[in-house]
Every structure is written in C-alpha cells, then in structure tokens.
C-alpha atoms as a printed R data frame, in Angstrom:
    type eleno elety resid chain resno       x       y       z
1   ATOM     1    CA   UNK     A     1 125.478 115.551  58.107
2   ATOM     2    CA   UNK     A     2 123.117 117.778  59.891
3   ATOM     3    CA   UNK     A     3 121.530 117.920  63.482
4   ATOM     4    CA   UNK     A     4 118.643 115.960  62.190
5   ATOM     5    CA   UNK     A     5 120.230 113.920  60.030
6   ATOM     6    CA   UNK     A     6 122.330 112.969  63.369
7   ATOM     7    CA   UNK     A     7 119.312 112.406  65.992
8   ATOM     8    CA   UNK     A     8 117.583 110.257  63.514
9   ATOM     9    CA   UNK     A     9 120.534 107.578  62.806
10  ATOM    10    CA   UNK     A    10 120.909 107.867  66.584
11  ATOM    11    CA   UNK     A    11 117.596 106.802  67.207
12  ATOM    12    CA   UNK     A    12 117.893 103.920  64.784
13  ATOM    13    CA   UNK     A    13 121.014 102.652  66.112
14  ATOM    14    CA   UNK     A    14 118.720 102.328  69.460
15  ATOM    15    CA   UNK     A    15 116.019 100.758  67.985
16  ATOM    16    CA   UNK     A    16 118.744  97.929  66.846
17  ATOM    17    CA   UNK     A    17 120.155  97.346  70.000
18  ATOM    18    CA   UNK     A    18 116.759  96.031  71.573
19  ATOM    19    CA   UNK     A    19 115.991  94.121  68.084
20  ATOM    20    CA   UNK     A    20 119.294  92.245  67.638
21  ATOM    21    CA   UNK     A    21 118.654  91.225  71.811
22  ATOM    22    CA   UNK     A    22 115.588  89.760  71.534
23  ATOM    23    CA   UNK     A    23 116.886  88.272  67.713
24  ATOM    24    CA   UNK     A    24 119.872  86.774  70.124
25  ATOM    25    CA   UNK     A    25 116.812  85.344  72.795
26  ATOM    26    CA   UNK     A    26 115.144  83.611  70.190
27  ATOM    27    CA   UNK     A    27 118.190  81.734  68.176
28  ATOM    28    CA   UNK     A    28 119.270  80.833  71.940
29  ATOM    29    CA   UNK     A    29 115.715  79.462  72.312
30  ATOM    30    CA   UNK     A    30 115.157  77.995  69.235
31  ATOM    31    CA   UNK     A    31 118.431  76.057  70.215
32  ATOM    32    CA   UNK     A    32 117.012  74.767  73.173
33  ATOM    33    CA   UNK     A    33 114.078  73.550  71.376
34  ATOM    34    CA   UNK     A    34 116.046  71.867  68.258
35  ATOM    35    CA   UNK     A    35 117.802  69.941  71.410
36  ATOM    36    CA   UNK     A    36 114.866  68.979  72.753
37  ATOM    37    CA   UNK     A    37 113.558  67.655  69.227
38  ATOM    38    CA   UNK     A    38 116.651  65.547  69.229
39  ATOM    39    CA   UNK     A    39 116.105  64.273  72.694
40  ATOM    40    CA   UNK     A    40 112.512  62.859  71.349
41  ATOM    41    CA   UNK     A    41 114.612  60.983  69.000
42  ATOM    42    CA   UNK     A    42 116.569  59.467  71.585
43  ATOM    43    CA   UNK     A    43 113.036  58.418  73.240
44  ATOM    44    CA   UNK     A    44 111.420  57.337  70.309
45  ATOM    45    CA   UNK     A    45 110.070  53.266  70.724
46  ATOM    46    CA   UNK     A    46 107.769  53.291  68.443
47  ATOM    47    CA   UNK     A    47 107.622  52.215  64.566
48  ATOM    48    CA   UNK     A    48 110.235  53.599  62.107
49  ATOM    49    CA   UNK     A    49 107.196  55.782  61.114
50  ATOM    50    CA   UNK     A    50 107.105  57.426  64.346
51  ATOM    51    CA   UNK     A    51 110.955  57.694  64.289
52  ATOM    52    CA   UNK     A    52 111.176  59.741  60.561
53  ATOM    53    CA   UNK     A    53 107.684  61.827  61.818
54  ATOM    54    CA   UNK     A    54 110.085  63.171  64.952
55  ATOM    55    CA   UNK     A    55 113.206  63.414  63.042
56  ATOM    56    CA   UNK     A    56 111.776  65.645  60.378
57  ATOM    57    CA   UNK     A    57 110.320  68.229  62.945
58  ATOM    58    CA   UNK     A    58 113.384  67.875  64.828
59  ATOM    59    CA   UNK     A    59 115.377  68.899  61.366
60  ATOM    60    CA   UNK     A    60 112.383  71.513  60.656
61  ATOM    61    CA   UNK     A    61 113.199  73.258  63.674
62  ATOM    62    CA   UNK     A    62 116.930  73.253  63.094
63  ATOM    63    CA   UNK     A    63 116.369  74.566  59.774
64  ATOM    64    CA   UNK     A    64 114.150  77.497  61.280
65  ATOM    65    CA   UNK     A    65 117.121  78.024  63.629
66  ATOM    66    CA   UNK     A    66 119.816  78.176  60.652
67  ATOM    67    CA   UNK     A    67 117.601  80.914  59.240
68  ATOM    68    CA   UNK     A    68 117.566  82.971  62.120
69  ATOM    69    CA   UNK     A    69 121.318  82.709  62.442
70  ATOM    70    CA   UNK     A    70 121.410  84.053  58.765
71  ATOM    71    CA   UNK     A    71 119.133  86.947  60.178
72  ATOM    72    CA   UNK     A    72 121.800  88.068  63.052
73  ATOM    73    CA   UNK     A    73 124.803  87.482  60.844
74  ATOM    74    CA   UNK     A    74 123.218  90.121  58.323
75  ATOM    75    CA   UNK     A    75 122.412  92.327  60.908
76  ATOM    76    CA   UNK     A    76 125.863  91.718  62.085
77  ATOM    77    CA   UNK     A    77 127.279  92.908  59.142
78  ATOM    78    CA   UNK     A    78 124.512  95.745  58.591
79  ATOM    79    CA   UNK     A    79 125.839  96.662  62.176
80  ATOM    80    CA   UNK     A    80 127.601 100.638  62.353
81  ATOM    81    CA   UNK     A    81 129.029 100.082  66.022
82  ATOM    82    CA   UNK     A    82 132.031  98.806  66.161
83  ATOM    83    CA   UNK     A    83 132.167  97.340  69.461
84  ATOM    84    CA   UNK     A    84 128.306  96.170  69.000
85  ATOM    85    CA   UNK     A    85 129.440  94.617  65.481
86  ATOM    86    CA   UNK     A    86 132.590  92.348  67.034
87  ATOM    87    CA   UNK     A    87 130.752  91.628  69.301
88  ATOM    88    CA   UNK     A    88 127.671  89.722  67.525
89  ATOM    89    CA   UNK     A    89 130.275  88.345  64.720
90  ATOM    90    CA   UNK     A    90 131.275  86.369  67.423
91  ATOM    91    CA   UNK     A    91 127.695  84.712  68.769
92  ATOM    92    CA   UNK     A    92 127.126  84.384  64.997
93  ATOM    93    CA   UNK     A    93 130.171  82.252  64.952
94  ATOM    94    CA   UNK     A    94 129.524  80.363  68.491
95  ATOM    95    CA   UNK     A    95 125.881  79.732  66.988
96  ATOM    96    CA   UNK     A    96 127.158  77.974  63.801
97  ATOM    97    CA   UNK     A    97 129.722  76.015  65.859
98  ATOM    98    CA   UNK     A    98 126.439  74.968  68.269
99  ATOM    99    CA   UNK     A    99 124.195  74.063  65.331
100 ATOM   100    CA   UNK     A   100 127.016  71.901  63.337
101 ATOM   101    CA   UNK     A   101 127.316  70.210  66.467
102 ATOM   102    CA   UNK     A   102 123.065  70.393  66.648
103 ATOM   103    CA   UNK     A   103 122.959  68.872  63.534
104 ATOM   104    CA   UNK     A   104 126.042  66.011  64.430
105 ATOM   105    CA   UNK     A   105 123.393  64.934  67.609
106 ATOM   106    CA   UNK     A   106 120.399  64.875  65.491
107 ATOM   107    CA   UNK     A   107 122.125  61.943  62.282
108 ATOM   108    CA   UNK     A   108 123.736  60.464  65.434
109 ATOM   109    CA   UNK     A   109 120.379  59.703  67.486
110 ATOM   110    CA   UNK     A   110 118.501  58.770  64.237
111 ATOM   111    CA   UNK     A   111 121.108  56.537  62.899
112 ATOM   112    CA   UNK     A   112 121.545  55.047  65.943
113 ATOM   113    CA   UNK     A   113 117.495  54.249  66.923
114 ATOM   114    CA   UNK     A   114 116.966  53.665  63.174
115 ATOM   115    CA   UNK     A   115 119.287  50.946  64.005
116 ATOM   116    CA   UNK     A   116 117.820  50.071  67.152
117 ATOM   117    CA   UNK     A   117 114.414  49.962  65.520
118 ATOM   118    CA   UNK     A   118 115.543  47.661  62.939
119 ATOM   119    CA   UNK     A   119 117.146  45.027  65.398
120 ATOM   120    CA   UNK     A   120 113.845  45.275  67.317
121 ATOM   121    CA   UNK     A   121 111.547  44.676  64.342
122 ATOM   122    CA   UNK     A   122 113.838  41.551  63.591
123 ATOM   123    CA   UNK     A   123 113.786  40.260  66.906
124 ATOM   124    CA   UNK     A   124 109.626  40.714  66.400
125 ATOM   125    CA   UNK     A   125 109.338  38.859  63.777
126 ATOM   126    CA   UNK     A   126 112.152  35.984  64.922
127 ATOM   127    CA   UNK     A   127 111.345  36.229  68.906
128 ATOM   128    CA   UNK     A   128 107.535  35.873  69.148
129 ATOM   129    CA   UNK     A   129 106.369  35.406  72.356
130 ATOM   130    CA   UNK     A   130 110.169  36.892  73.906
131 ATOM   131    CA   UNK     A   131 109.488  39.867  71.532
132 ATOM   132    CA   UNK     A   132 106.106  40.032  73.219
133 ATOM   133    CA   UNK     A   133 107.465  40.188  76.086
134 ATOM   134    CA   UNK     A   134 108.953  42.544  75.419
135 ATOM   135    CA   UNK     A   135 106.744  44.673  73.940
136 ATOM   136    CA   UNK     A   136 104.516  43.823  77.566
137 ATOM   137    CA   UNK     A   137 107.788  45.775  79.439
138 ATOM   138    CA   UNK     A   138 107.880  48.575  77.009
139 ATOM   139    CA   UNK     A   139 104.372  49.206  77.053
140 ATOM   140    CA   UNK     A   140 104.315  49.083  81.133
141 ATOM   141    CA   UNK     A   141 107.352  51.261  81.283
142 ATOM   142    CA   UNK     A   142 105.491  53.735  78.703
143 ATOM   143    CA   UNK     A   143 102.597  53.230  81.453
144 ATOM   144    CA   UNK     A   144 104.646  54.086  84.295
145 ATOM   145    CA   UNK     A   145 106.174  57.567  82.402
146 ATOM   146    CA   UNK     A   146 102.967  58.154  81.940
147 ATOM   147    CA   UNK     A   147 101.590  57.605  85.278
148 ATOM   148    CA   UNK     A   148 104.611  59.614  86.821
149 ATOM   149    CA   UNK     A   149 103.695  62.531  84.652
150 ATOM   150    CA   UNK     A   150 100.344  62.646  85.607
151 ATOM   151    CA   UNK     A   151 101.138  62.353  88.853
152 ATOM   152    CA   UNK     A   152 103.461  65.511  88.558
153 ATOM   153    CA   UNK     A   153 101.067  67.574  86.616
154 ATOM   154    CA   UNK     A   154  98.279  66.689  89.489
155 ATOM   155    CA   UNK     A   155 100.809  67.701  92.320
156 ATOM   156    CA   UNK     A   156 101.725  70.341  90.317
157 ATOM   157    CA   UNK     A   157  97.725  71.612  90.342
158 ATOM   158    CA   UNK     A   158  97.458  70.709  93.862
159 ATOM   159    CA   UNK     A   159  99.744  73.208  94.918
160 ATOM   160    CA   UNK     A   160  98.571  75.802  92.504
161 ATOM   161    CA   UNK     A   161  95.514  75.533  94.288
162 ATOM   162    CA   UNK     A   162  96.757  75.781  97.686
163 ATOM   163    CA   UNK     A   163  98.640  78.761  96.463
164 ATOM   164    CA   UNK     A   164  95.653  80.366  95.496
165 ATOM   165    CA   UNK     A   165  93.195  79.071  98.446
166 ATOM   166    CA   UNK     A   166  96.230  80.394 100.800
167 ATOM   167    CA   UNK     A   167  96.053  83.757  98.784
168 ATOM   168    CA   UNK     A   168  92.256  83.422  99.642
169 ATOM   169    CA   UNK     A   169  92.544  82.441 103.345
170 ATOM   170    CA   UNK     A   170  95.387  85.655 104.471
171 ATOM   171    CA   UNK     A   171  92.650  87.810 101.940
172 ATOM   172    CA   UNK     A   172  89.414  86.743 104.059
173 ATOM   173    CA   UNK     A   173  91.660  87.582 107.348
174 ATOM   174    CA   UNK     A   174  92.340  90.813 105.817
175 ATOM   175    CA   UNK     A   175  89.168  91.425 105.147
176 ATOM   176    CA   UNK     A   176  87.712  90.063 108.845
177 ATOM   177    CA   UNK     A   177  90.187  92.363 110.346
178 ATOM   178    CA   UNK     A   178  89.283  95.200 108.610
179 ATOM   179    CA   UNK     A   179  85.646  94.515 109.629
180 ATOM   180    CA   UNK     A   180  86.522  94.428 113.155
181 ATOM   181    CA   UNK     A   181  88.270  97.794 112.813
182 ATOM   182    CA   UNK     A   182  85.307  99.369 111.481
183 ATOM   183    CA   UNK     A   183  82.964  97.635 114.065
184 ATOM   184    CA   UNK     A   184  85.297  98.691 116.538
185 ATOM   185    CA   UNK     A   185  85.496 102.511 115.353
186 ATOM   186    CA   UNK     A   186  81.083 102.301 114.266
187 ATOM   187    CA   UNK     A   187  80.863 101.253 118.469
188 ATOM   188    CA   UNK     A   188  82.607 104.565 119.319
189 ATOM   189    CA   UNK     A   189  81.020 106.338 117.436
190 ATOM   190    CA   UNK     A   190  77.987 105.333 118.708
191 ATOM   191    CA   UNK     A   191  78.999 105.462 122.554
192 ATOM   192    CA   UNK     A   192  79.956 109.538 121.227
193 ATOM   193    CA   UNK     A   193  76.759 109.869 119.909
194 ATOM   194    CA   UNK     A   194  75.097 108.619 123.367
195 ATOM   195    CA   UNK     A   195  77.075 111.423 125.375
196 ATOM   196    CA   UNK     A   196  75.990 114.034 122.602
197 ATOM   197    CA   UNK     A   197  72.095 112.531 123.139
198 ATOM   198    CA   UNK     A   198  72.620 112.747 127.137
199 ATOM   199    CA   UNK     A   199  74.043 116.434 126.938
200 ATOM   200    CA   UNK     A   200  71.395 117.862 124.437
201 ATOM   201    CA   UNK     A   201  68.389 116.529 126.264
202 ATOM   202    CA   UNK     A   202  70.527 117.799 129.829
203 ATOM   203    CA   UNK     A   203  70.710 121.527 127.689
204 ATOM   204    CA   UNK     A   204  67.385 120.991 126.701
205 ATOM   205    CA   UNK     A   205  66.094 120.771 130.656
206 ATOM   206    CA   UNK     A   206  68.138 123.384 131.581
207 ATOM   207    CA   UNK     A   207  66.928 125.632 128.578
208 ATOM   208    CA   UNK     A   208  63.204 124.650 129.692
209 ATOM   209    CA   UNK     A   209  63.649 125.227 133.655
210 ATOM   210    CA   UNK     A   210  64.900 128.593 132.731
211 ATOM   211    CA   UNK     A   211  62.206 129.488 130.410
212 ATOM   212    CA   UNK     A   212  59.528 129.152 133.060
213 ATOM   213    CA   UNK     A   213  61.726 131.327 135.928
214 ATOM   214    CA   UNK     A   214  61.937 133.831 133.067
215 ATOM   215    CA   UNK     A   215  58.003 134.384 132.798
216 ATOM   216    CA   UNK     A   216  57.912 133.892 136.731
217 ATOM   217    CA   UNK     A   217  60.276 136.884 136.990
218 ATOM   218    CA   UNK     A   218  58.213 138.713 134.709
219 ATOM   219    CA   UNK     A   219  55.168 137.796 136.435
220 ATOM   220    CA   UNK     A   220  56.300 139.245 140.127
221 ATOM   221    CA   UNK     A   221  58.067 142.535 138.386
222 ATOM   222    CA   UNK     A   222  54.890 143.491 136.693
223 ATOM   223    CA   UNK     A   223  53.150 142.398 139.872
224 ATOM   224    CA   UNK     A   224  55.611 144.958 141.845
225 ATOM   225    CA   UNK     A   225  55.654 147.477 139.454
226 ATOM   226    CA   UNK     A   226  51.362 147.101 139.673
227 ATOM   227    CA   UNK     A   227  51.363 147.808 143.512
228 ATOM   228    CA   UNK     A   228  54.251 150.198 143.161
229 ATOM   229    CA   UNK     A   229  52.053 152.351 140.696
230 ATOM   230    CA   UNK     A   230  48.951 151.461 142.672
231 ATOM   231    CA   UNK     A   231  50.871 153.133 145.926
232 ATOM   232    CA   UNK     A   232  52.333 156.200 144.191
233 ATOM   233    CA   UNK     A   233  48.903 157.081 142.866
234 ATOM   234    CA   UNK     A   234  46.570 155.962 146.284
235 ATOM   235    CA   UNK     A   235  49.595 158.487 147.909
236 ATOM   236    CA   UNK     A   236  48.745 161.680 144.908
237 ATOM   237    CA   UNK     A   237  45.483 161.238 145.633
238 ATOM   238    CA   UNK     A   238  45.668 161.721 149.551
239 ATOM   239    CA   UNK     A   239  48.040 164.721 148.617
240 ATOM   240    CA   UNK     A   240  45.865 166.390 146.044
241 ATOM   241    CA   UNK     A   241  42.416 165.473 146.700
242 ATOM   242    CA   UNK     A   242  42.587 165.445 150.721
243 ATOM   243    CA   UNK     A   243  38.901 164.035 152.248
C-alpha cells in the first residue's frame, strides 16, 4: 500500500467515526420516540378507530427504528477498527434487546386498551345514562389536561418574554450608561475647549498690545534719529559755513 493509498483510508476511517455517532444519536432517538408512540396508546380514550390510527404510527416508527438498527449493524460489520467494531456489535445487540422489548410494550398497551375499549363500548350501549356519565368525567378530565397544558405553554411564554424584556431592560441600561459616559467626556471636552477660547483671545490681546508699542518704538527712533541728523548737520553747517 502506498503513502497515498494510506492517508486516504485514514481519512475515511475518520469520516466513519463522526457518521456511525450521529447514526448511534438517531436510533437512541428514534427509541425515545417509538416509546413515546406507545405511551399515546396507553392514553388513548377515544374510539377503537383512534386506538388502531395511534398504534400503526406507533409500529411505523418502530419499524423506521428496526431499519436504522440494520444500518449500524452493517456498518458494524463494514467496520476496519477493531476496538471501534466490538464496540458497536455490542449497541447493535443492546438495541435489538431494547426494541424486542419496544415491540413487547407496544401488543401489550394495544391489547390491553383494545380491551378496555371494548368493555367501555359495552358498558355504552348497556349503561346509558351511567355510561354518560361517564363519558361527562372523561370529557372534563380531557378538559382539565387540556386546560393544564395551556396553562403551561402560557407560563411557559410568559417567562420567555420576561427573559427577553429582562435582556431588553440590562440592554437599555447599557446603553443609558454609555450615554452618560459620552455626555460626561462631550462636557470636558467642552470645558477644554473654553480654556483654549480664553487663552487664544488672552494671546490674541497680548499679540495686539504689542503690535502698537512696536510702531510706537518705531515712531520715537525715527523721531530721534530725525533730530539726531537734524543736530549733526545744524553743527557741519556752523563748522563749515561760519556766519
């Protein structure tokens, strides 16, 4: 066998490792759904109708379940690892122990309320007004099943809601405080901006006051330098060109 050869059964022996997992998930919740088929059974008060209607989707699902057993036991056997291979020979045999045992439940519970059903539809027919009765109980108890699961489902909406208006509520505080931050840091800003202002206009003064000493200054040195020309000439003069 070469290198590549090698790599790629290695990668398919991967890939099976995730695929026989989740294959092992959904027989273990396929399970849990053939139960609760059969536990419909075991609550079924209606008509012998209603009762086959529940037992055939109950034995549909168990069916569906059998087939994905047959799906891991193949890959069981397809299986190259021996650990890995052990290993799922024996859920394949704890899953057909569980669905024999699946399958027991289910004839059980519709034997027995087929029974049940039959009795009732007797006592129907022979009871009359006690059978009415009794239909009045069952149909209040149905009521009151009902009832409590609305009531659940509501409760169950109410504090979905909370969740989410709580979520809201500590998000709006966020939010405020984050605003008060930034109002907080936009008012110091503005107080720094003030002291700039004050400062410039102070420079600006300052800059102007000096301005005007300048062209004094010039003024009274070219008025010096005027009278100190003025003198050296009046003295040249006198010297040179005496009276």
């Amino acid at each position: 066998m070469n290198a590549q050869s090698w790599v790629r059964k290695l990668s398919l022996e991967k890939k099976k490792v995730p695929e026989n997992a989740d294959l092992k998930e959904k027989i273990v919740t396929m399970d849990c759904s053939a139960k609760a088929a059969i536990q419909d059974v075991w609550r079924c008060d209606g008509t012998i109708e209603n009762l086959q209607t529940i037992h055939e989707n109950a034995r549909r699902k168990i069916n569906e379940l059998r087939a994905a057993i047959q799906d891991f036991e193949t890959a069981a056997q397809e299986a190259d690892d021996v650990k890995q291979k052990l290993e799922m020979e024996e859920s394949v045999k704890f899953f057909k122990e569980q669905i024999q045992n699946t399958n027991s439940t289910l004839r059980k519970a519709y034997l027995t309320k087929k029974i049940a059903l039959d009795e009732e539809s007797k006592m129907l027919l022979l009871g009359g007004a006690k059978n009415s009765e009794v239909r009045r109980r069952q149909a209040s108890a149905a009521n009151q099943e009902n009832l409590a699961r609305t009531a659940n489902d509501v409760t169950q909406s109410l504090l979905s809601i909370s969740r989410v208006m709580s979520g809201s509520v500590q998000q709006s505080a966020d939010s405020l405080n984050t605003l008060v931050r930034s109002s907080g840091s936009l008012k110091q800003t503005d107080e720094e901006l003030k002291d700039q202002s004050g400062v410039i206009q102070t420079s600006h003064r300052l800059l102007t006051k000096y301005n005007r000493r300048e062209c004094t200054d010039k003024f009274l040195i070219f008025l010096a330098l005027a009278f100190f020309f003025s003198t050296v000439l009046y003295i040249l003069k006198k010297r040179l060109w005496p009276v």
